[in-house]
C-alpha positions as CSV (number, residue, x, y, z in Angstrom):
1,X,0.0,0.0,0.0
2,X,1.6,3.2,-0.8
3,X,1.5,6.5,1.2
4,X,-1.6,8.2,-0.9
5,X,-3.5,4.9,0.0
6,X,-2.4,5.0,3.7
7,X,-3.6,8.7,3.6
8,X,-7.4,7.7,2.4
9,X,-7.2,4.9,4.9
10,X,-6.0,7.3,7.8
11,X,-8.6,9.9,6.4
12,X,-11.7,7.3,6.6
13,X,-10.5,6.3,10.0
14,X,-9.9,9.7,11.6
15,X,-13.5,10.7,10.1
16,X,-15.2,7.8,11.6
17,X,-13.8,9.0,14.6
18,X,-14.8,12.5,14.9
19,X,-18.4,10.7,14.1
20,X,-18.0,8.5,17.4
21,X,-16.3,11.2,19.1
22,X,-19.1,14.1,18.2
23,X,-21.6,11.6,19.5
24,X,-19.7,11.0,23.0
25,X,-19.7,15.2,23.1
26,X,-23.3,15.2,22.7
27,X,-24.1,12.4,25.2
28,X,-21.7,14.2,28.0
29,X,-19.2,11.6,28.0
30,X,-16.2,13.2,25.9
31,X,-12.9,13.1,27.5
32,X,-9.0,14.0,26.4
33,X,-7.8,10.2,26.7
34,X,-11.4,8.5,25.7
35,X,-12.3,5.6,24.1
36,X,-14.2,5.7,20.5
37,X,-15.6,3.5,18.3
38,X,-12.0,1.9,16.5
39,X,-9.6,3.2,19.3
40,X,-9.4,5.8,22.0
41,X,-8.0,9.2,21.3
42,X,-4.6,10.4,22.8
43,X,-3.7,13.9,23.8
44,X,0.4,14.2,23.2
45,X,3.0,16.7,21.8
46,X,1.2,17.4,18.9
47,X,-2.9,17.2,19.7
48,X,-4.6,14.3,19.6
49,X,-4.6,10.9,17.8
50,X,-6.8,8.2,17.2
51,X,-5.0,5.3,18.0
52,X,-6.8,1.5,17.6
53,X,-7.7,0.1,20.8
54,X,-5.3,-2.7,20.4
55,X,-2.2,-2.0,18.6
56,X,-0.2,-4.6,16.8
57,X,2.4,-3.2,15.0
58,X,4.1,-0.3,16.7
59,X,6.9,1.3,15.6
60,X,9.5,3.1,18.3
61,X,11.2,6.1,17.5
62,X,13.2,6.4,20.2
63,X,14.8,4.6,23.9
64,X,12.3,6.3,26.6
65,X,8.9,4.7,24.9
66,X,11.1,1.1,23.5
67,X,11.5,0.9,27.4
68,X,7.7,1.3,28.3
69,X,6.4,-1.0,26.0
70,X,8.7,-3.9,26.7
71,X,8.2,-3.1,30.3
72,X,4.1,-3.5,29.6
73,X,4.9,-6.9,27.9
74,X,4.4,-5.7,24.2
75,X,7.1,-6.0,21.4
76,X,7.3,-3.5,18.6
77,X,7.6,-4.0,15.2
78,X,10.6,-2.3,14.6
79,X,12.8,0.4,16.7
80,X,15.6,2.5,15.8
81,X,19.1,2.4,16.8
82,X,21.7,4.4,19.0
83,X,24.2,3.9,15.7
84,X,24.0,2.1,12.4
85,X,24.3,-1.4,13.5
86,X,24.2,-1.2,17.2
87,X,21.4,-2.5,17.1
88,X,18.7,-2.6,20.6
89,X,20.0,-1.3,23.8
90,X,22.0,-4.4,25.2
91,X,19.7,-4.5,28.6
92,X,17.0,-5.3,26.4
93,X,18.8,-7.7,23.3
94,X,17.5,-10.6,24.3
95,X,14.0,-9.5,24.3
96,X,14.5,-7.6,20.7
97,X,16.2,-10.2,18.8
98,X,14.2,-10.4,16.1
99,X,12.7,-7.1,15.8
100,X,13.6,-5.0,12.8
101,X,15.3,-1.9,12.8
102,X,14.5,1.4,10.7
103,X,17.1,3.9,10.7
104,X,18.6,5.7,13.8
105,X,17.0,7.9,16.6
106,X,18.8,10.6,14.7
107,X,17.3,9.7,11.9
108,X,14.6,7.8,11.3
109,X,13.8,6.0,7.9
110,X,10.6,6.7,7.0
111,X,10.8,4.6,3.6
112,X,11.5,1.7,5.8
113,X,8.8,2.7,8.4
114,X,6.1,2.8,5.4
115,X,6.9,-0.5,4.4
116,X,6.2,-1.9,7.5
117,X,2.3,-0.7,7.6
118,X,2.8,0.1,11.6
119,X,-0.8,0.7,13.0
120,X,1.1,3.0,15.4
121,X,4.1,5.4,15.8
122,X,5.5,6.7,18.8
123,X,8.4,9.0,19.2
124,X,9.7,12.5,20.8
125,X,8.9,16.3,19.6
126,X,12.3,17.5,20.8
127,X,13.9,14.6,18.2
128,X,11.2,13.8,15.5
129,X,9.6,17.3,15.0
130,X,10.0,17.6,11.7
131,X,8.8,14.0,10.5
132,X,5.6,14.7,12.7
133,X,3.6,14.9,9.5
134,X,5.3,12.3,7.4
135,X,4.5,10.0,10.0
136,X,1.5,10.3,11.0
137,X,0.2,10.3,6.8
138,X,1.6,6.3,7.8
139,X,0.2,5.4,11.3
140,X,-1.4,7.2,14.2
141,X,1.9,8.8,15.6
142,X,1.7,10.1,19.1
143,X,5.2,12.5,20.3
144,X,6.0,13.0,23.8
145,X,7.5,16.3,24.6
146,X,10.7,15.6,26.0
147,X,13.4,12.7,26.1
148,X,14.8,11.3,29.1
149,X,14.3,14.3,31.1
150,X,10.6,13.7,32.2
151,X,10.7,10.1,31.4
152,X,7.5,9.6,33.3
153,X,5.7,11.6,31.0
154,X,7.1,9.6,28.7
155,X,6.1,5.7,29.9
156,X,2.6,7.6,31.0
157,X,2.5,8.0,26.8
158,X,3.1,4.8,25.8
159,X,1.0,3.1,28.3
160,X,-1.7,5.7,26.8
161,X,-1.3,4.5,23.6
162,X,-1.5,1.1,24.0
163,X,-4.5,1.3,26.9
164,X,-2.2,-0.1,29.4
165,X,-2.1,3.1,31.6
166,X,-3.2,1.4,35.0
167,X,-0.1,-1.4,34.1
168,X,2.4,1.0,33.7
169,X,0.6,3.0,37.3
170,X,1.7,-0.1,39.1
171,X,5.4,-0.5,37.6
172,X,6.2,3.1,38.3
173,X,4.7,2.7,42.3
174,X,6.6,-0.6,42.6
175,X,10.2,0.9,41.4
176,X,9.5,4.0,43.9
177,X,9.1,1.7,46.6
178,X,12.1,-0.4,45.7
179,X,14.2,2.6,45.5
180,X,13.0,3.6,48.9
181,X,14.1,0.4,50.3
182,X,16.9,-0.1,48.6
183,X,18.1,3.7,49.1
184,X,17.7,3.1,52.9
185,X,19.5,-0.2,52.6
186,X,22.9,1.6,51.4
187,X,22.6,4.5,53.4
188,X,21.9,6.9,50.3
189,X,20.1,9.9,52.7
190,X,22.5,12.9,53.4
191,X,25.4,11.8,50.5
192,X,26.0,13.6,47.6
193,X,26.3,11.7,44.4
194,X,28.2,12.9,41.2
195,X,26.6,11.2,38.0
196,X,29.2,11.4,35.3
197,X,29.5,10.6,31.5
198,X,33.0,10.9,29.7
199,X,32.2,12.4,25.8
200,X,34.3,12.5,23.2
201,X,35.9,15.9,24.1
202,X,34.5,16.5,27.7
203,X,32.3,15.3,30.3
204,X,29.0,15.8,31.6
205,X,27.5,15.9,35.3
206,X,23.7,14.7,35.5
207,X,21.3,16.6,37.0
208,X,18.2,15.4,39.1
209,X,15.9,15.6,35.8
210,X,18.0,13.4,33.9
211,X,17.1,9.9,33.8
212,X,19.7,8.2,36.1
213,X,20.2,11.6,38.0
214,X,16.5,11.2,38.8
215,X,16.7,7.6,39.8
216,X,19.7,8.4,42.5
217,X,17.5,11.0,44.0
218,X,15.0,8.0,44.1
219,X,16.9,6.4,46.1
220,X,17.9,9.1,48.3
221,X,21.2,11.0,47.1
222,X,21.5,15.1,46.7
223,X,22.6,16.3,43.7
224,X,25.0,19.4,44.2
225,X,23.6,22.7,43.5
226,X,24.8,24.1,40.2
227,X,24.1,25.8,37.2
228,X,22.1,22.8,34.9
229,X,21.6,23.3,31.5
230,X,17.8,22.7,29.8
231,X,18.5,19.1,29.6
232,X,19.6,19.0,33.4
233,X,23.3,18.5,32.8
234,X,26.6,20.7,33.2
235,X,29.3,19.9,30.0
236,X,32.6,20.6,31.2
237,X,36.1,20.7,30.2
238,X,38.1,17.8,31.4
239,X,40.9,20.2,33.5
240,X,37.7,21.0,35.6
241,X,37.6,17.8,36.8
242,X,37.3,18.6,40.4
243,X,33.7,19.4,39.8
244,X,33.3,15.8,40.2
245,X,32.9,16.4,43.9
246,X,30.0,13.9,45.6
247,X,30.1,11.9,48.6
248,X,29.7,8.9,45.6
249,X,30.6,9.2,42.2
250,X,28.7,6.9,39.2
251,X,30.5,7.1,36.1
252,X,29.9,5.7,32.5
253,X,31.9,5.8,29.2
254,X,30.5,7.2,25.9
255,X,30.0,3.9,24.2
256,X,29.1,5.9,20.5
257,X,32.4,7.2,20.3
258,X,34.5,6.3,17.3
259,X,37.7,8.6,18.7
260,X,37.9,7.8,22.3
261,X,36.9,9.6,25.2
262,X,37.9,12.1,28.3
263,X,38.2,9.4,30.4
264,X,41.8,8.3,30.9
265,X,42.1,12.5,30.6
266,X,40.3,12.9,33.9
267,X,40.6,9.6,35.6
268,X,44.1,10.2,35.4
269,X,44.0,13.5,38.2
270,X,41.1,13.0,40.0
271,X,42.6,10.4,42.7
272,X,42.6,13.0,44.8
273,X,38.7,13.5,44.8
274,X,36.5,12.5,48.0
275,X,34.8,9.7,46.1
276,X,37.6,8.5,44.7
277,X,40.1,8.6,47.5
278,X,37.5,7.0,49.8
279,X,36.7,3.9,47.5
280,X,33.3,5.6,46.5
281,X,33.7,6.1,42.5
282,X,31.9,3.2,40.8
283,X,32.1,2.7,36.7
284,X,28.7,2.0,34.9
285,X,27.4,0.0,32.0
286,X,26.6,3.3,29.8
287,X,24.2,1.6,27.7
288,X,21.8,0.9,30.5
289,X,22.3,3.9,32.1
290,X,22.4,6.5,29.7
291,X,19.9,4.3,27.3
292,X,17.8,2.5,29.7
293,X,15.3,5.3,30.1
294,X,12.3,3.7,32.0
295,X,11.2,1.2,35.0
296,X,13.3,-1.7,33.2
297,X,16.1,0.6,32.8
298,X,15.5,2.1,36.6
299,X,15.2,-1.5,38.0
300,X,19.1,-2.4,36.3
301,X,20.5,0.5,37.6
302,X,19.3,-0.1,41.2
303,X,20.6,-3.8,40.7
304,X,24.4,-2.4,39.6
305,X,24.4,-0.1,43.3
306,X,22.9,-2.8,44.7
307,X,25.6,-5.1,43.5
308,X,28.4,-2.0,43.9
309,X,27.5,-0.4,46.7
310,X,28.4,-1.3,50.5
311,X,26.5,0.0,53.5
């Protein structure tokens, strides 16, 4: 089926909808989120979608919603990748074996996409903007705001999309209470943790809106005050290394880098550092915690501090 025909298809659908939706308006019982006759409509990024009530082959723009649905038991169709060839995340490889992939979260192949026929796309405004109406001329396509920061927002989205809201409800409570316990177990309350990521040319500190910086306060650590940027991290040069200054230090290595990193750079003077000097620095699997953006994601980084991390 080519795109004009998916347009007439998407067309009759979205009519039929307004039909069922009009009627609900009439009757009183209308809401942002509501069911219609072939779906339920979904307020996102972009407006509202009609998406079918049980989706069956969803494509996954990008790591925050891929985490959600596999979390809620669902496979997609197809997802794209960190690099050409990297393929899915490696926390969640043996669970995506055999799904297909369609470009990069850079860049997204919407050829490939089309010739899947996905009865739903999900991505991120602040990535996929400009493919917003390529998309959706393919599938329903529903856009969170944000990436990674927010990431709530962004499993509350997928769940939405796929009417497993009250599933994904439960997930999010039973991590919260796991980080509580867990935080508690290690002593987290009153330490201040440093979240790092060596780059190609610097590094970068993650703030408490940041997906692992957000699941460290979880569990009970302070991030520093500082100057964050709008995606809740501080880039700095590597000779400002001292910056790296918590009670406990977590750091990963860029894993997309073709060059090398800062790493040997700054872990070369920073012995001196409280975390470092007292035994506290701990290396990370980056492609879980950088990637891993959601509970299944949250849940492997508590097992790492779990596993790292002595009382």
């Amino acid at each position: 089926m080519d795109i004009k025909q998916k347009r007439s298809r998407r067309l009759q659908t979205a009519l039929g909808a307004l039909v069922a939706a009009t009627s609900l308006a009439l009757t009183g019982c209308g809401s942002a989120d509501s069911e219609v006759e072939d779906g339920r409509v979904v307020t996102h990024a972009m407006g509202e979608t009609t998406v079918p009530a049980s989706p069956q082959r969803i494509v996954v723009l990008d790591s925050p919603h891929l985490d959600a649905l596999v979390a809620l038991g669902l496979q997609p169709a197809a997802i794209t990748e960190r690099a050409v060839g990297y393929g899915a995340p490696k926390y969640l490889a043996d669970k995506l074996d055999s799904v297909a992939t369609v470009g990069t979260i850079q860049d997204p192949d919407v050829d490939a996409i089309a010739n899947l026929a996905p009865d739903l796309i999900i991505g991120a405004k602040i990535r996929h903007e400009a493919l917003y109406t390529q998309l959706d001329a393919i599938a329903p396509t529903v856009f969170s705001e944000t990436s990674g920061t927010n990431w709530h927002d962004q499993a509350n989205l997928t769940a939405a999309a796929v009417g497993k809201s009250a599933e994904m409800n439960r997930l999010l409570a039973d991590l919260d209470t796991r980080a509580t316990t867990v935080g508690q177990r290690i002593g987290a309350s009153g330490k201040t943790v440093s979240m790092v990521r060596f780059t190609e040319d610097r590094f970068r500190l993650y703030g408490p809106e940041t997906f692992s910086g957000s699941v460290l306060a979880q569990l009970g650590y302070r991030h520093q005050d500082r100057e964050w940027n709008t995606y809740s991290m501080a880039e700095l040069d590597p000779e400002r290394y001292e910056q790296i200054n918590g009670d406990v230090v977590f750091h990963a290595d860029y894993t997309g880098s073709s060059t090398g990193t800062t790493k040997a750079r700054v872990t070369a003077l920073w012995d001196a550092l409280p975390a470092v000097a007292s035994g506290q620095a701990y290396e990370v699997a980056d492609d879980t915690w950088m990637l891993g953006i959601g509970v299944l994601g949250a849940n492997k980084i508590i097992d790492d501090i779990e596993r790292l991390v002595t009382p």
